[in-house]
C-alpha positions as CSV (number, residue, x, y, z in Angstrom):
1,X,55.6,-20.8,-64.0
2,X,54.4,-17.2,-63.1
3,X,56.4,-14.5,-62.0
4,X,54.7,-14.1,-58.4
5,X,55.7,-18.3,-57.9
6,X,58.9,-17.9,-59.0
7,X,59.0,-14.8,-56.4
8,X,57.8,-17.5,-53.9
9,X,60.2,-19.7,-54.7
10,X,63.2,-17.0,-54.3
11,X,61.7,-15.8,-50.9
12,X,61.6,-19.9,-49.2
13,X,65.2,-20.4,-50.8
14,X,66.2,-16.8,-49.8
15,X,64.9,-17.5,-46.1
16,X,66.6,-21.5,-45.9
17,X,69.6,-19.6,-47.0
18,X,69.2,-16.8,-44.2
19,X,68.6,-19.6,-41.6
20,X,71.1,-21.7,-42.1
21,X,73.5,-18.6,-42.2
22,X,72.2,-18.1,-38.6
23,X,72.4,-21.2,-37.1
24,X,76.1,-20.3,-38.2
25,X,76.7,-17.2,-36.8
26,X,75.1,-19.1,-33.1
27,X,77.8,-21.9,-34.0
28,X,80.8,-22.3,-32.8
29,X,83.6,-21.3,-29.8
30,X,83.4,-17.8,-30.7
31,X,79.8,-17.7,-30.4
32,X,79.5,-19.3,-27.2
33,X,81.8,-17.2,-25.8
34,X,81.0,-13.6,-26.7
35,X,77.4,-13.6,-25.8
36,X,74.4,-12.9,-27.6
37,X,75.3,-9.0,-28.6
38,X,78.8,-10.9,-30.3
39,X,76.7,-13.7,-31.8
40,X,74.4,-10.6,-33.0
41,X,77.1,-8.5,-34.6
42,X,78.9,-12.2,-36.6
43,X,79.3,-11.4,-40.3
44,X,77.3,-14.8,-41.0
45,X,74.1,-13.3,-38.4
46,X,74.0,-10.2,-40.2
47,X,73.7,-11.4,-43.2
48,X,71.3,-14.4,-42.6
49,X,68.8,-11.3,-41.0
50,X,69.5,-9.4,-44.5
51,X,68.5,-12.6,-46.2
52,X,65.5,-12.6,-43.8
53,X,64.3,-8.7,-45.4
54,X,65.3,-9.9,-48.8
55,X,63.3,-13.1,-47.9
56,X,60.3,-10.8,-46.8
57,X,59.8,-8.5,-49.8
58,X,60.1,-11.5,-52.4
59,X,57.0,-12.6,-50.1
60,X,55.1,-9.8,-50.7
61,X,55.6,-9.8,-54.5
62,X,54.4,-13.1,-54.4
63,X,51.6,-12.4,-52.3
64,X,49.9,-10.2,-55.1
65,X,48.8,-12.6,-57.2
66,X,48.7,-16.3,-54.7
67,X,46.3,-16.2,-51.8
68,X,47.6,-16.6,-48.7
69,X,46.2,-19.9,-47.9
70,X,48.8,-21.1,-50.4
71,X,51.5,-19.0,-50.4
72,X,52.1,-19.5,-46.6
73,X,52.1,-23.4,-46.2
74,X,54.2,-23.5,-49.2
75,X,57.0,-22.2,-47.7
76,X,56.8,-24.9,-45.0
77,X,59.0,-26.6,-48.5
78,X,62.0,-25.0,-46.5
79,X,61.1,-27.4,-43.1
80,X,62.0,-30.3,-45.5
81,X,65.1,-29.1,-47.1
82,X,66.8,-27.4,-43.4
83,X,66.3,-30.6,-41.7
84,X,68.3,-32.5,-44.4
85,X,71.3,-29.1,-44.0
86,X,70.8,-29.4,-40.4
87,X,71.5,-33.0,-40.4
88,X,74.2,-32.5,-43.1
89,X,76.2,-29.7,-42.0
90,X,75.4,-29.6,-38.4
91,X,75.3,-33.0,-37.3
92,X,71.7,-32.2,-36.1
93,X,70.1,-36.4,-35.4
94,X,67.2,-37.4,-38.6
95,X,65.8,-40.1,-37.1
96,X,62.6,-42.3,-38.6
97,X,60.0,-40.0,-36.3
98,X,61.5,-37.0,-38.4
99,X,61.7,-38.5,-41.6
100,X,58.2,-39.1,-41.8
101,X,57.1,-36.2,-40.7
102,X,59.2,-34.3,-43.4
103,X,57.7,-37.0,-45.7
104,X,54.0,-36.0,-44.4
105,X,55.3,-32.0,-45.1
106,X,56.6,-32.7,-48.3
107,X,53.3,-34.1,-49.4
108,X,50.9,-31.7,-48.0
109,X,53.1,-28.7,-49.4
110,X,53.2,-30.9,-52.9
111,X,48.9,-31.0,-52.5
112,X,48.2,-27.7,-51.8
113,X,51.0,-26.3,-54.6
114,X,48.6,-28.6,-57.2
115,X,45.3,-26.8,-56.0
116,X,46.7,-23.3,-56.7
């Protein structure tokens, strides 16, 4: 595994890791009642946005060596693993519609990966 996939592979874990930090920071009774510019300013929501940048520029570093047409769908990987955290942690519904689709992203990100 080269150094620019690895970088891809840091910046869709990076960015599951920044979302799910998010959806934390818009959680919760404290959220809900201090408004978007308290949701904003949430220790977890600033730091899911850093992980957002740091998300970006491992992008970038992988873009110099895997096209575009590859790099991009791959990181449609995270869809698969955020609706398993969202379901986990969240309590977010996984029903059989969902499933498969994940199952249908899974594959295609798994195809494409093999043609690179």
């Amino acid at each position: 595994m080269t150094a620019h996939w690895i970088a891809l592979a840091a910046a869709i874990t990076t960015s599951l890791v920044g979302q799910v930090l998010l959806k934390s920071g818009a959680s919760g009774a404290v959220a809900a009642d201090g408004g978007f510019i308290h949701q904003l300013f949430r220790l977890p929501t600033m730091v899911g946005l850093v992980c957002y940048g740091g998300a970006a520029l491992l992008y970038i570093v992988a873009l110099r060596k895997i096209p575009m047409s590859v790099a991009l769908p791959c990181t449609a990987a995270s869809y698969v693993v955020i609706a398993i955290i969202g379901w986990a942690m969240f309590g977010e519904s996984l029903g059989v519609q969902k499933i498969a689709a994940i199952g249908l992203i899974a594959a295609g990100v798994a195809l494409l990966a093999t043609t690179a």
